[in-house]
N, C-alpha and C positions, 0 to 999 in steps of 0.2 A: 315267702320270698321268691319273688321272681327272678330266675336265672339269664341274663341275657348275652351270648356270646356276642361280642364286635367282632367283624372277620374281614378278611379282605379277603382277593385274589391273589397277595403279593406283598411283600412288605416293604414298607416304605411311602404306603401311598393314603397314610394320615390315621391309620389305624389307631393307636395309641393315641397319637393326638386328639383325637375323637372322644375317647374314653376319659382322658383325663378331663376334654371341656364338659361333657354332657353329664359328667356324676356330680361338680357343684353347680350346675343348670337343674339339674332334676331336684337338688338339697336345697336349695334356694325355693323351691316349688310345694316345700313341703314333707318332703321325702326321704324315708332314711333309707341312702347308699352305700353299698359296700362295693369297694373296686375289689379286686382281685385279677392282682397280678399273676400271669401263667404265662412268661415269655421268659423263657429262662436264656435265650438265644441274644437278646436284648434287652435287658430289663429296663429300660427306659421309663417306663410308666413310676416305676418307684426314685430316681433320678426327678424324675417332674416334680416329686414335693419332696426332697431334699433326703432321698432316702440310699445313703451309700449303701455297696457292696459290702463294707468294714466294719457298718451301725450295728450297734449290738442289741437286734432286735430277732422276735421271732417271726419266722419265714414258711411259707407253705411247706418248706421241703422236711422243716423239724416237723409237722403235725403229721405229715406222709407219715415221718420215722416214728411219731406215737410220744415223741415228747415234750410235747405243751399240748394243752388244752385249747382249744378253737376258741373259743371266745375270749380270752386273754391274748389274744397273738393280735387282733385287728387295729390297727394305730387311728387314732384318731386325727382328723385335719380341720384344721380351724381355718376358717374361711376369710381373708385380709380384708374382703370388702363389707363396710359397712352396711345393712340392710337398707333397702329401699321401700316403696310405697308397694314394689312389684312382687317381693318377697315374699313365700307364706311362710307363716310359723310353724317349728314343728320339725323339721328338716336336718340333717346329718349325715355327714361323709365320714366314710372310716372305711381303710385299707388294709388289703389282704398283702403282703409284701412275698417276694422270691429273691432268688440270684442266681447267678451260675453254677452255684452247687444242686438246682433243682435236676440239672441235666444228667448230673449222676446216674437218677432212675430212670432214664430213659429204656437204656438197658434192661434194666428189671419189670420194667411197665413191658414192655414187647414181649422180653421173653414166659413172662407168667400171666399175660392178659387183663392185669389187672385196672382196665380201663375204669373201672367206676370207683378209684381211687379218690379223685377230686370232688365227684357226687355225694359220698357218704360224708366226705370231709364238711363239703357244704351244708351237709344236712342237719350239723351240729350247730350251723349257724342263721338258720333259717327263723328263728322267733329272733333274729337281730338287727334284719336289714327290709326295707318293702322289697327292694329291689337290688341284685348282683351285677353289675357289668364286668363282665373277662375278658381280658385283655391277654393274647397269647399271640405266638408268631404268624407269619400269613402259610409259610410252609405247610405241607401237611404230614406232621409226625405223631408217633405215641402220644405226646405231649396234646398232642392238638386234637386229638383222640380224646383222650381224657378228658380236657374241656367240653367237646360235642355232647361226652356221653351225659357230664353235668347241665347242659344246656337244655331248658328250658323254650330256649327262641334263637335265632340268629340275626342279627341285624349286620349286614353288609355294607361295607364302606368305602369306596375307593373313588379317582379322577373316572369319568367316563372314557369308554375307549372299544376295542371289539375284543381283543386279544379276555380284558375282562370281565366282559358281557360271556364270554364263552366260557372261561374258568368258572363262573358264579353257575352257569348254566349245568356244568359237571356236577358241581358241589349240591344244587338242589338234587340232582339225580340220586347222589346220595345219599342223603338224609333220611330217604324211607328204610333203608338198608341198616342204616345207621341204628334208626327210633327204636326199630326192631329188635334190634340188640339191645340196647337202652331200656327196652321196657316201655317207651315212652314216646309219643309224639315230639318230635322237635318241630316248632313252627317257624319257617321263613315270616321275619315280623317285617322285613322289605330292606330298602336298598336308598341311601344317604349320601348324595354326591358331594364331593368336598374336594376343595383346591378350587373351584368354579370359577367364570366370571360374574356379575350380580346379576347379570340377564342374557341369556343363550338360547337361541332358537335348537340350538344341539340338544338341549336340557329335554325340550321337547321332543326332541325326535326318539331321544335316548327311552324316554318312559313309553313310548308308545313300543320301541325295540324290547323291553321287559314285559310287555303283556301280550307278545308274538307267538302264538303257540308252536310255533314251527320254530325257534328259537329258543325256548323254554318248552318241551313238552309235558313239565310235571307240572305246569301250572305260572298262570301270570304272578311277577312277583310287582309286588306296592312298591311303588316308589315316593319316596317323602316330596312334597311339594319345597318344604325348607332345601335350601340346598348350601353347604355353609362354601363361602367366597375365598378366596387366597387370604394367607397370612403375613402378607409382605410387610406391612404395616410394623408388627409385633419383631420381625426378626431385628429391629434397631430400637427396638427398647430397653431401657437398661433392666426389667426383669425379665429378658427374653430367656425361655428354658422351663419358664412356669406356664401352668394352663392358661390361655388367651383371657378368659372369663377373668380370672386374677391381675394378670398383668394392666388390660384394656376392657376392663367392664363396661365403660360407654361406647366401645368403638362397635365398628358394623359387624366385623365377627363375631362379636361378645354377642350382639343382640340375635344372632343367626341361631349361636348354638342355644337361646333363650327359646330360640320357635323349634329348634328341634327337638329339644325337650316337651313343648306343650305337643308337639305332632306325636311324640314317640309317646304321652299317657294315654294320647286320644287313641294310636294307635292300639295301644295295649288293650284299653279298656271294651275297644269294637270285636278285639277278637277274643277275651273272655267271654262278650254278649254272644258273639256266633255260637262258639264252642257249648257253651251254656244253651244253645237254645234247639 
């Protein structure tokens, strides 16, 4: 299973939203997803498919505490739209859930280092899923610690801008820092403009801004040619709250996050080939 952290510079700026459309864009594609929830600050990702703070379900923060079994804890999500021509078989979404009680160990994550908490956690669920997208705050805490150390790859996400062109530019510097202790490479898998307008000469300018060595000096980061467009559309729909893809499957966002998903396998698949060769 491939681990991929979504991350921003900041919160607020489509992160979650992101995660929730591109995991039944990937399931739709063939592919078994597992979300995982790690935003204990805002659990909204579990909100998106109807998962209160009250449901009495199991949560990352019981398996931390060692009482349920990881593979019993994953909810399954049934996808309202009916398959299309464009559909491959085979595919499956299934969530990792949180709340506000996960914040509790915040505390305890700091004070005893136990960052590769979430990593071993994953590691029980790794014959379950192709692929993990986590979903955590933009801040950078324990919490988001934890995630990096489970992560596999980073996929970055936010409106373009300078303020976080420079934030992303910090956070790659880190990452070697990071791996290090991780044990492990983490690979910037690149960078997903979202909120956009459908065509920006800025869009342009912004990707040539991310392969600026003097801007990034730990290396040019990819930038997705998909770029997903405003949601304005969806905010006066009567299932507004649900992932775009669900609510407006035919609409132009729906079809956006459909190219993010085929750019993010191709993605994936090019940097196995590298790494591999």
């Amino acid at each position: 299973m491939y681990r991929l952290l979504v991350w921003s510079s900041k919160g607020g700026v489509g992160k979650t939203t992101s995660v929730a459309n591109l995991g039944p864009a990937l399931a739709r594609r063939g592919n078994n997803v597992l979300l995982v929830g790690f935003d204990a600050h805002q659990p909204d990702l579990e909100m998106t498919f109807g998962i209160e703070d009250d449901d009495d379900v199991t949560r990352i923060e019981d398996l931390l505490a060692g009482s349920a079994d990881p593979p019993t804890a994953t909810i399954e999500i049934n996808d309202p739209i009916a398959p299309t021509r464009n559909h491959k078989p085979g595919g499956s979404l299934k969530l990792l859930a949180t709340s506000e009680r996960l914040l509790a160990l915040t505390a305890d994550v700091a004070a005893t280092g136990r960052f590769d908490a979430l990593d071993q956690l994953l590691t029980g669920l790794d014959e379950t899923a192709d692929i993990a997208l986590i979903d955590t705050t933009g801040a950078v805490t324990p919490l988001t610690r934890m995630a990096m150390f489970a992560a596999d790859g980073i996929l970055f996400c936010g409106e373009p801008g300078v303020y976080e062109a420079k934030t992303i530019a910090r956070r790659l510097d880190e990452l070697g820092e990071l791996g290090v202790e991780a044990g492990h490479a983490i690979t910037p898998v690149g960078m997903l403009f979202v909120r956009t307008n459908a065509r920006s000469r800025q869009l342009r300018a912004w990707a040539t801004a991310f392969a600026d060595p003097e801007q990034f000096p730990s290396g040019p980061l990819y930038v997705f040619q998909t770029h997903i467009r405003q949601q304005s559309s969806v905010r006066d729909h009567p299932g507004y709250g649900v992932p775009t893809v669900f609510a407006d499957p035919g609409g132009r966002v729906a079809h956006d996050y459909a190219a993010a998903a085929r750019e993010l396998e191709a993605r994936l698949a090019q940097l196995a080939q590298d790494q591999a060769a």
